[in-house]
C-alpha positions in Angstrom: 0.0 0.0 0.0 2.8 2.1 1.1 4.5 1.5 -2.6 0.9 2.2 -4.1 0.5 5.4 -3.0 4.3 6.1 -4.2 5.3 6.8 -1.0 8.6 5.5 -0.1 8.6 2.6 2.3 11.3 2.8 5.3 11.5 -1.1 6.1 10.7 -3.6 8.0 10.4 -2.2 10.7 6.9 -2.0 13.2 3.8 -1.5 11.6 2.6 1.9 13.0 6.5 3.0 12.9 6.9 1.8 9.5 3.5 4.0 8.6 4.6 7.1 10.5 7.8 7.2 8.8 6.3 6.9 5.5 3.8 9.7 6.1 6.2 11.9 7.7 8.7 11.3 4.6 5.9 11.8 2.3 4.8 15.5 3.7 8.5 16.4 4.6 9.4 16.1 0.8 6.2 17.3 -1.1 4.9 19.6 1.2 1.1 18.0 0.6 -1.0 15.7 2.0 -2.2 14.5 -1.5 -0.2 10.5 -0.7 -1.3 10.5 2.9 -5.1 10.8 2.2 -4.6 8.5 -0.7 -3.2 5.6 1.7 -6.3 6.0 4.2 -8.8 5.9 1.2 -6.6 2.7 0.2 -6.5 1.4 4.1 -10.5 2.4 4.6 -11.8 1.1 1.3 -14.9 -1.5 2.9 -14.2 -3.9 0.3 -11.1 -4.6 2.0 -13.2 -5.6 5.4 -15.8 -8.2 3.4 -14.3 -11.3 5.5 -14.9 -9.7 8.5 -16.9 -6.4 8.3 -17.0 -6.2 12.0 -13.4 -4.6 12.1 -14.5 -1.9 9.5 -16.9 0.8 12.1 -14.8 0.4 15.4 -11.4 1.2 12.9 -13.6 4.1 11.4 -14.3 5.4 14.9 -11.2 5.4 16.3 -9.5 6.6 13.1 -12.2 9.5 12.5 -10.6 11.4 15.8 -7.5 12.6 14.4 -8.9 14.2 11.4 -11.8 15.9 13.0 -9.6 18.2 13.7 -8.6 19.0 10.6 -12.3 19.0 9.2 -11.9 15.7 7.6 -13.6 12.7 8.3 -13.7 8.7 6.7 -17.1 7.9 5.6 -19.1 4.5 5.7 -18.5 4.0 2.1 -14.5 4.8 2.7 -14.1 8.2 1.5 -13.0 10.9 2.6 -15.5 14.2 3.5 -15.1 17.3 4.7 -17.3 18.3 7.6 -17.1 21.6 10.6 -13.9 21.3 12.4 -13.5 20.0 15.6 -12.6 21.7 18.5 -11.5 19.5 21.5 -12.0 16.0 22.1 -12.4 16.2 26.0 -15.6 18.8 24.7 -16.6 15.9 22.9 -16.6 13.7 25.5 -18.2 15.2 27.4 -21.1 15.5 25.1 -20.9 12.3 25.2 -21.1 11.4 28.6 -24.1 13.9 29.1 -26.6 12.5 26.2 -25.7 9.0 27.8 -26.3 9.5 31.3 -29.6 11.6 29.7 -30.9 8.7 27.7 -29.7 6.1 30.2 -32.0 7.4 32.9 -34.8 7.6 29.9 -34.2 3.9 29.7 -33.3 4.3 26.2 -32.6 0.8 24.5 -28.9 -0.6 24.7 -28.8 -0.2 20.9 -28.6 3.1 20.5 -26.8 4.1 23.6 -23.7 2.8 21.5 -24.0 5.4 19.5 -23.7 8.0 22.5 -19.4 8.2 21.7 -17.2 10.8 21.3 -16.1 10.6 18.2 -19.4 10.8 16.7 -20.3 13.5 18.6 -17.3 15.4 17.3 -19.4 17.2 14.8 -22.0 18.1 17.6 -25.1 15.7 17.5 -25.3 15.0 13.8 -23.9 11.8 13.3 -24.7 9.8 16.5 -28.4 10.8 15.6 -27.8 10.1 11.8 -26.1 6.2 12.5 -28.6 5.7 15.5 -31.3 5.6 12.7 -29.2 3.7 10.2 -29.3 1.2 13.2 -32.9 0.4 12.2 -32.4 -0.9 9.0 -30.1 -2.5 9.8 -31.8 -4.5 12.2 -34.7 -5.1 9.9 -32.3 -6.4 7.3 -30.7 -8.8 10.1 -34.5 -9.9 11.7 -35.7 -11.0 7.7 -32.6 -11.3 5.5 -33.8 -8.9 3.1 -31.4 -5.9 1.3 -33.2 -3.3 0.6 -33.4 0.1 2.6 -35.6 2.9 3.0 -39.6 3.2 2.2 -39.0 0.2 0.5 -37.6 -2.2 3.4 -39.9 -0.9 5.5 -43.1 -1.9 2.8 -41.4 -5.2 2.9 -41.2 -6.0 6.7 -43.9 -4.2 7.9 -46.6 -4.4 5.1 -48.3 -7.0 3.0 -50.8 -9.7 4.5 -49.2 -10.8 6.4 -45.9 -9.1 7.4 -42.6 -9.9 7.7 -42.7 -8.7 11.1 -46.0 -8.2 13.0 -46.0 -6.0 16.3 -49.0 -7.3 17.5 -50.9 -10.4 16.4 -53.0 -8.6 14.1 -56.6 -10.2 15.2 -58.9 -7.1 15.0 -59.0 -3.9 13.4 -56.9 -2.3 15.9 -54.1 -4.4 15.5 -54.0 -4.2 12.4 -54.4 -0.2 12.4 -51.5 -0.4 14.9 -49.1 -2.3 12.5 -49.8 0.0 9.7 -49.2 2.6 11.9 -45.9 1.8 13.3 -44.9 1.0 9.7 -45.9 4.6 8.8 -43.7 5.6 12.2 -40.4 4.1 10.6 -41.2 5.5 7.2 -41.4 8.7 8.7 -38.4 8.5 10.9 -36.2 7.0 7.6 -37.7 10.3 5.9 -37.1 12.8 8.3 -34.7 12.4 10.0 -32.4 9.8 7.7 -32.7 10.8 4.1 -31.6 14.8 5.3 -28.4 14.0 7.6 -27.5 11.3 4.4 -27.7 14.0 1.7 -27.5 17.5 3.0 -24.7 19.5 4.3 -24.5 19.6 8.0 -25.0 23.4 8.4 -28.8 23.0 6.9 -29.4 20.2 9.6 -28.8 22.0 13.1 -28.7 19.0 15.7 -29.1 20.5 19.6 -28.7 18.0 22.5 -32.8 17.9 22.4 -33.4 17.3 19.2 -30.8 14.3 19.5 -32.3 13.0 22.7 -35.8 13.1 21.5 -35.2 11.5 18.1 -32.9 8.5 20.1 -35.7 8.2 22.7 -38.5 7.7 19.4 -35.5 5.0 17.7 -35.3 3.3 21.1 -39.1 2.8 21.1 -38.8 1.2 17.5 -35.8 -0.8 18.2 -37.9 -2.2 21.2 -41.0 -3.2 19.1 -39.2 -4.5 16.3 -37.0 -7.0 19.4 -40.4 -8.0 20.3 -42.1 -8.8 16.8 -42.9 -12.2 15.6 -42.8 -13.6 11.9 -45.8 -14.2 11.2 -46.6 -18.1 9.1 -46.4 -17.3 5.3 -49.2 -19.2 3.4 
């Protein structure tokens, strides 16, 4: 990678030694950072993590620190964005630790209290609200196997006769009601709150501490009902 980026490679040597000296080498005798983004786009590309995707958002996270403060951040599909700088990661923190110990005593479901870290909250509230709603998706897509995202996923699992996943057993006319409802809930949340943080710069999408707790409080109630819904027999 080191050689790909035609950077040139100091040895073998230790891995995050062998890295630094590259870098430093690089920006020493160019004077640009042009090589060094180019290796983390190479390092951060997803396709790279297929065996074991797991790895992929923890490395994100704890990579995306450094370079907040420089207004740069990795995204999920592996590039490279600019976003508001950062000022200080205690400040972070301790945004952080606040909206957790706020949702925590809202009894806010476990899922999307790991979303409450400092790193996302580096940009104020904007991404730990924007990946706490991805997190429904993504657990529709894990309950029924299916690919899809958005209105569509949510037709998928939560409509038809019957549903992928039914919130209630659907008897009377209530229950049903209730089902469509909660299906027009998620399609709502997905087009909100999801679609806008996705595709709009952040300065059009202010994020305060209570618009974050509020909207994590409304995915904590969905992540609950979609834990407790049942797959209905498919004729």
């Amino acid at each position: 990678m080191i050689a790909a980026c035609e950077m040139t490679d100091p040895g073998e040597i230790t891995k995050r030694h062998r890295i630094y000296n590259a870098f430093v080498t690089s920006q020493n005798a160019r004077q640009d950072r042009t090589r060094i983004l180019g290796f983390i786009r190479k390092a951060m590309s997803p396709a790279r993590y297929s065996r074991e995707p797991y790895r992929y958002e923890p490395m994100r996270a704890n990579l995306n620190q450094a370079p907040a403060f420089a207004g740069l951040v990795v995204s999920e599909a592996g590039k490279i964005e600019t976003v508001e700088q950062a000022t200080t990661l205690p400040e972070a923190q301790r945004r952080a630790r606040e909206l957790r110990t706020d949702l925590e005593t809202r009894g806010v479901h476990p899922d999307v209290l790991r979303f409450c870290r400092a790193e996302l909250l580096a940009d104020d509230y904007f991404h730990a609200v924007q990946e706490a709603v991805k997190s429904v998706a993504d657990k529709m897509r894990v309950r029924t196997g299916l690919t899809d995202d958005g209105g569509t996923l949510v037709d998928r699992v939560l409509g038809g006769e019957p549903p992928m996943l039914a919130i209630n057993p659907r008897n009377t006319a209530s229950e049903r009601s209730e089902q469509s409802g909660f299906a027009n809930l998620v399609k709502g949340v997905f087009g909100m709150f999801r679609n806008p943080t996705a595709h709009e710069a952040r300065i059009h999408w202010p994020m305060t501490k209570t618009d974050a707790e509020d909207l994590l409080t409304l995915v904590s109630l969905i992540h609950r009902r979609l834990d407790a819904a049942h797959m209905p027999p498919r004729p």
